[in-house]
N, C-alpha and C positions, 0 to 999 in steps of 0.2 A: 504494500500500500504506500510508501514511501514514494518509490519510483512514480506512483499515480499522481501522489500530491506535488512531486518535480515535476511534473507533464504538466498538469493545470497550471504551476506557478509560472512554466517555461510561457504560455500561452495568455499570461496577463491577468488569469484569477487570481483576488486578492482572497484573502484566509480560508483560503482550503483547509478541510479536516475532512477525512475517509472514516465511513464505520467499519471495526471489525475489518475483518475481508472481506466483505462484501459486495464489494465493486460499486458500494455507494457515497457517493463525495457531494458535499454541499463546501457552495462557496461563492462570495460576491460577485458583483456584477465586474467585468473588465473593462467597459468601453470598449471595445472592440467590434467592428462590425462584422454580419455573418452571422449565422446560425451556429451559436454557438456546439452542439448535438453534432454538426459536420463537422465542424470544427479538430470538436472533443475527438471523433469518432476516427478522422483522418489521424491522428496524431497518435493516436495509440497503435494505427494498423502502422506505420512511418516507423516508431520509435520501438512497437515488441512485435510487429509482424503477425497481428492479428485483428481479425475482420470482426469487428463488434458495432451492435445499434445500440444507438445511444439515446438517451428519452432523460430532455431537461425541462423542470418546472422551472417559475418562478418559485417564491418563496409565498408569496399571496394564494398564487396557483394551486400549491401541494397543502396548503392548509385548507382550500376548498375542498379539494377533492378529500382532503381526510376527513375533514368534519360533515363530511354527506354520510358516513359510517351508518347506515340504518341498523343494520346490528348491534351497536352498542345502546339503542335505545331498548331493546328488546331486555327482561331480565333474567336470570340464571346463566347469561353468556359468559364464560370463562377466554377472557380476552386472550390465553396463550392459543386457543385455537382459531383465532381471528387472523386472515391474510387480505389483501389487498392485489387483483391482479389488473397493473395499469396497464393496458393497451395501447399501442404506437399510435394507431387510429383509435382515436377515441369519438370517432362520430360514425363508428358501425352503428347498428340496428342492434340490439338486445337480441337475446337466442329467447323465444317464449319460453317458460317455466317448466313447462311440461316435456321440454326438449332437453332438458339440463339432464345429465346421468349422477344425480346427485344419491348419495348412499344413504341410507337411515339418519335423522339428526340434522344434517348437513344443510345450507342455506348457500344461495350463490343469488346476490341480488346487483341490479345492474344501477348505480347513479355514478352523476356526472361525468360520463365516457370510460366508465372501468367496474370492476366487477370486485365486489365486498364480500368474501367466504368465510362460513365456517362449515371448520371441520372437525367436529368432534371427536374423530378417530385416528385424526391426524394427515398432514398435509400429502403424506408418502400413499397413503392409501384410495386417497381420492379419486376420482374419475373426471373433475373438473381443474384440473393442472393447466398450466402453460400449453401442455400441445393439444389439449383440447379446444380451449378457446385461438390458440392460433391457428388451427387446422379449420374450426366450424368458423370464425370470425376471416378467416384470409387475411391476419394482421400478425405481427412480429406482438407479445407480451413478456411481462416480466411480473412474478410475482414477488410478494416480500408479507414477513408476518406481521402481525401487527405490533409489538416492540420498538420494529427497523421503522415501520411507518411514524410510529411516537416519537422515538428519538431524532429522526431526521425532521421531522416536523417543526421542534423544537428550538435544533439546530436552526434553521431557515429562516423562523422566526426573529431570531438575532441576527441574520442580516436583513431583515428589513431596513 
């Protein structure tokens, strides 16, 4: 994660911090013009020789989209099985309800362009993963549980 946060700094982001290893980095604005996301994305295939999509909020952005969390309104939900999975395109159509290969327990509901799950059984056993929704959606996702979702959150916040 070091080398990541040398890449962002190389690239004019001021206070970068990575979580964990998780190939999740929040960090200020550069001034710089350009899509930041190509940017990122070119820089990392350049400098480690690998082909990654890259998906950047604002920091106003990603506190939208976490606090749509319809799940956490709901009670008895134990937030360690709460995930978030953001979609590249986030202005696909919703998969009807009925269409979800959701397991016993489980919830996959669709706000503001990404998909809020739980999994009670846990994320490994699921049916609604990443290649789900990228396969039935035709879009590149990423998911993250809900902790990485808080934390970064948080983080982001403080650059406002």
């Amino acid at each position: 994660m070091k080398d990541l946060r040398v890449l962002f700094a190389d690239l004019g982001f001021p206070n970068v911090e990575t979580y964990l290893q998780s190939g999740n980095v929040v960090f200020g604005p550069s001034g710089s013009s350009g899509d930041p996301a190509s940017r990122v994305s070119s820089a990392i295939k350049e400098t480690f020789g690998h082909e990654v999509e890259v998906l950047v909020f604002s920091g106003p952005a990603f506190n939208e989209i976490a606090s749509a969390n319809p799940i956490l309104e709901r009670s008895g939900r134990d937030e360690s099985f709460l995930h978030v999975t953001f979609l590249f395109n986030s202005d696909v159509s919703p998969i009807p309800d009925e269409e979800l290969p959701t397991n016993e327990g489980e919830e996959a509901l669709f706000r503001n362009g990404h998909y809020f799950l739980y999994c009670p059984s846990g994320y490994g056993r699921t049916k609604i993963s990443n290649s789900y929704f990228e396969r039935k959606l035709k879009t590149s996702a990423t998911t993250r549980n809900w902790k990485t979702v808080s934390t970064l959150r948080e983080w982001s916040k403080a650059e406002d």
